[in-house]
N, C-alpha and C positions, 0 to 999 in steps of 0.2 A: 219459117213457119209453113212453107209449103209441103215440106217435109210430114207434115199433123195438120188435118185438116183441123183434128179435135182440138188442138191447141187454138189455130188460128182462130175458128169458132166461139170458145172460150175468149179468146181476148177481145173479140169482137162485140160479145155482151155484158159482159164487166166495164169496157171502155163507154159504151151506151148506158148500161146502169150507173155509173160515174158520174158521164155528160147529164142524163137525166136531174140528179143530185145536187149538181154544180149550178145549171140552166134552170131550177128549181120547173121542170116541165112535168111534174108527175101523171098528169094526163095519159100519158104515152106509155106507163107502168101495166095497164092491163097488157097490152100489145107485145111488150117484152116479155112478160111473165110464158106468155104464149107460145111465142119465138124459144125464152129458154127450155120449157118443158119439150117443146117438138123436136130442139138438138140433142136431149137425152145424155147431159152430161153429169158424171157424178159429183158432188159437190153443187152445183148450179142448179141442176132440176129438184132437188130436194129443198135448196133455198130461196125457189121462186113457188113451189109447192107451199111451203110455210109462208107467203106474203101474201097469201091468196085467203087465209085464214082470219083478218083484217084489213081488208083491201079499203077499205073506206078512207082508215085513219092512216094509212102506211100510205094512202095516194094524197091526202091531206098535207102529211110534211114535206113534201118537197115541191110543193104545188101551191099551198101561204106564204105570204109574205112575213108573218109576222113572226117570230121566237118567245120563247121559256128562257132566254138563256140566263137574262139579267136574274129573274126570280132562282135560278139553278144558283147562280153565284152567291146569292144572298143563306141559301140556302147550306151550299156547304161551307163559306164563312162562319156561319152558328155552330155546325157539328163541328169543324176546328176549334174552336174556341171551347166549344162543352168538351172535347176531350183533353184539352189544356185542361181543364178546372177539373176534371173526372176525382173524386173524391176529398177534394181540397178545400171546397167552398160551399157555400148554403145557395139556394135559387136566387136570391138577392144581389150576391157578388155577380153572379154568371149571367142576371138583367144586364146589373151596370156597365158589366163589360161589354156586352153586343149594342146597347144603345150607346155607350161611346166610343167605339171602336168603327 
């Protein structure tokens, strides 16, 4: 990589935007967003450009503790199941299946 600084550059904020993600620190999101717009990378400055468009809620999820994810799963368990029944059954069948399923 010393070869491309641009490379190494790039990997340097993608690896940080990761860590960020991972270490759920999103505090530290304004400050990279900074970092990537001032390396002027293509692909990266345009994608930290657009996080800056809801910075609230986009420094919010990796910065809570909590998740959606269980209500996601509940969520497409239902749409699997209503595309099973998709023209087969009345709304009655496709209750009893998701309350006993």
């Amino acid at each position: 990589m010393d070869a491309c600084p641009e490379l190494a550059a790039a990997h340097d904020l993608v690896r940080d935007f990761g860590d960020m993600l991972t270490q759920q620190t999103g505090v530290l999101l304004p400050a990279w967003i900074g970092e990537t717009v001032e390396a002027d990378l293509p692909g990266l400055t345009g994608f930290a450009r657009g996080l800056t468009n809801d910075l609230d809620a986009i420094t919010a999820g990796p910065t809570l503790r909590w998740s959606s994810g269980g209500t996601e799963g509940a969520v497409n368990r239902i749409k699997k199941i209503k595309r099973q029944l998709y023209g087969r059954a009345e709304f009655e069948l496709l209750r009893k299946m998701i309350l006993l399923s």
